[in-house]
C-alpha positions, 0 to 999 in steps of 0.5 A, a space after each residue: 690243457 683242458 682240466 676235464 682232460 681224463 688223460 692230462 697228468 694234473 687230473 691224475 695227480 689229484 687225491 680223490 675220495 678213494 685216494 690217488 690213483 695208482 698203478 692199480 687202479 684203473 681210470 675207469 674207477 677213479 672216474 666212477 669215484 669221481 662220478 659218484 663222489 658228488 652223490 655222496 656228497 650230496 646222500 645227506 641232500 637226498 635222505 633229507 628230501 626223502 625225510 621231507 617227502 615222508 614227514 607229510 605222510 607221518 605228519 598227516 596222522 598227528 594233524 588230523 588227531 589235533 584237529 580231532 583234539 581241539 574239536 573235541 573228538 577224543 573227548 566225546 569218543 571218550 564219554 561214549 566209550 566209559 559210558 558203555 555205548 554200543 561200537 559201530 558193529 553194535 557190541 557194548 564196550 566194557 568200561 576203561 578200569 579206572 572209570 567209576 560206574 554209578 553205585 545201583 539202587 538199594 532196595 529191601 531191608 538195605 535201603 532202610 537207615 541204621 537203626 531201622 535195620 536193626 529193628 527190623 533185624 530184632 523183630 525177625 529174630 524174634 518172629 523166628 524164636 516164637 516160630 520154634 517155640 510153637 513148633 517144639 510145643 506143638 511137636 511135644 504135644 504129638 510125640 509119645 510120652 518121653 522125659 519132657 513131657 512128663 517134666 513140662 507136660 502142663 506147660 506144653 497143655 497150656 500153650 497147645 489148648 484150645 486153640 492149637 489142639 491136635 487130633 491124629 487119631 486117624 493115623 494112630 495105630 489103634 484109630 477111634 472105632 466106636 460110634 459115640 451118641 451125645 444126648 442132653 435133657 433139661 429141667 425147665 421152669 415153666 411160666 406157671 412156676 412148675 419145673 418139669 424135665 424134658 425128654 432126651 434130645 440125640 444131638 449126634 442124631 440131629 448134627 448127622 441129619 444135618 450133615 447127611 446129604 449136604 455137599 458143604 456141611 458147616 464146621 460146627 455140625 460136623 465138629 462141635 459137639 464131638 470136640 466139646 464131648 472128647 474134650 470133656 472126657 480126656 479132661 474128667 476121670 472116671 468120677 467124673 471129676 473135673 481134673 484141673 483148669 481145663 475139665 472146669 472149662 469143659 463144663 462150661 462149654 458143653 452147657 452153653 452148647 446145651 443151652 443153644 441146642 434146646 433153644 433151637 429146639 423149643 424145649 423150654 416152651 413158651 415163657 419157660 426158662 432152662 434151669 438144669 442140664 444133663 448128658 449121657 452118652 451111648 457108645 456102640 462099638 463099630 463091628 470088625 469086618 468078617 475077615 479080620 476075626 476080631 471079636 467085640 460086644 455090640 451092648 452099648 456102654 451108657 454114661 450118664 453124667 450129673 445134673 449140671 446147673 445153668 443160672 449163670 448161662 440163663 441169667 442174662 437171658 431172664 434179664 432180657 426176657 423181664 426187658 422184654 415184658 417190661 417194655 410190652 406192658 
């Protein structure tokens, strides 16, 4: 009998892979195992040729990044990502976390060495302690008489005059109301030999003419002598007695004003030498307004101080009279 008969007993007698057919179960199934018993067999052919099919789609991936590899792609595309460059749609990348960036230039004190550091470091801390120092000399000298002044009073006067002087009468409670007159006269040795006195010279009169009218007065017209003349009086008592260090060198500036003032104004004359000086003030009280009720005395108060000589100041002036002479002759 032919062996692919579907009705021959031998066919049927054979163990499939569903096992022997049976009473039970149909030709129809036994014939569809045995139709399909050889693509089962052959299931691990075709999930191999699928793998085959698949392995050059998910192969293709790691071919072409070996190729990138050896040519260097990553590496590239590596740099420019740790150096921060700009992506395809021009944002700046943030560098990877291990990547080490460039430390930034110091500049100021922090580019100096060590040890220049630290000398600049002492010669600020020494600017800013003498900063303080003047600022709490200064603000003593201001403030009202408290414990320290009256305990430290000539050190604060030391440091603060001349040159750090300061004057706030204009916003004291009580502001200076009174017009002060300086005048100054001389005793002069003429070129015959005789010594004659001059007539008074209103140096506040003739600093106010200056002044008056002048859109840029000059420092000294409007302060110098008012200065000289207020220095004066807060540093002599009513004797007029110089009172330490400072009324000494009073003195000696208000003649060397004088000297400059009378020879501005020729007083000595011709060949003549300024031996002695003298001052006096004339001081006016301002009148009150009518409405404040104040009452003041208009008679003037007049203090004349005592001859004061001038060899010192002149000396070198009749030395340079005598070279003149000498060097005409």
């Amino acid at each position: 009998m032919d062996a692919y008969d579907k009705g021959s007993d031998a066919r049927q007698g054979q163990d499939g892979p569903g096992g022997p057919a049976g009473p039970d179960r149909p030709d129809g199934e036994a014939d569809a195992a045995e139709t399909t018993a050889p693509e089962a067999d052959g299931a691990p052919e075709a999930a191999g040729a699928r793998e085959a099919a698949d392995v050059p789609e998910v192969a293709v991936v790691p071919e072409a990044a070996g190729t990138a590899e050896v040519a260097g792609v990553p590496e590239v595309a590596g740099a420019a990502e740790a150096a921060g460059a700009p992506d395809a749609a021009g944002a700046v990348r943030p560098a990877p976390p291990g990547t080490v960036q460039p430390a930034a230039p110091r500049t100021g004190v922090a580019a100096l060495s060590p040890r220049y550091q630290v000398g600049a470091v002492v010669a600020l801390a020494v600017v800013a302690v003498a900063v303080c120092a003047h600022i709490g000399m200064v603000f003593l000298h201001l403030a009202p008489s408290n414990t320290l002044t009256k305990q430290h009073g000539d050190v604060v006067d030391e440091w603060v005059f001349p040159e750090f002087e300061q004057n706030w009468k204009l916003f004291a409670p009580n502001p200076l109301q009174q017009n002060v007159s300086v005048q100054v006269r001389a005793e002069v040795s003429t070129a015959d030999g005789e010594i004659r006195t001059t007539g008074w010279y209103d140096l506040s009169a003739e600093d106010g003419r200056a002044i008056d009218g002048n859109p840029l007065p000059s420092h000294t017209q409007q302060n110098e002598l008012r200065r000289a003349w207020d220095f004066f009086v807060a540093s002599h008592d009513s004797d007029d007695r110089p009172v330490g260090l400072r009324g000494t060198l009073s003195e000696t500036y208000l003649r060397r004003i004088a000297l400059l003032r009378l020879d501005r104004d020729g007083a000595a004359g011709p060949g003549g030498v300024v031996e002695r000086v003298q001052y006096r003030s004339r001081t006016t009280n301002v009148e009150p307004p009518p409405w404040s009720g104040e009452k003041v005395s208009d008679r003037p108060t007049v203090r004349e101080l005592p001859w004061w000589s001038v060899s010192a100041e002149t000396r070198g002036a009749k030395s340079g009279q005598a070279a003149r002479e000498g060097g005409a002759a």
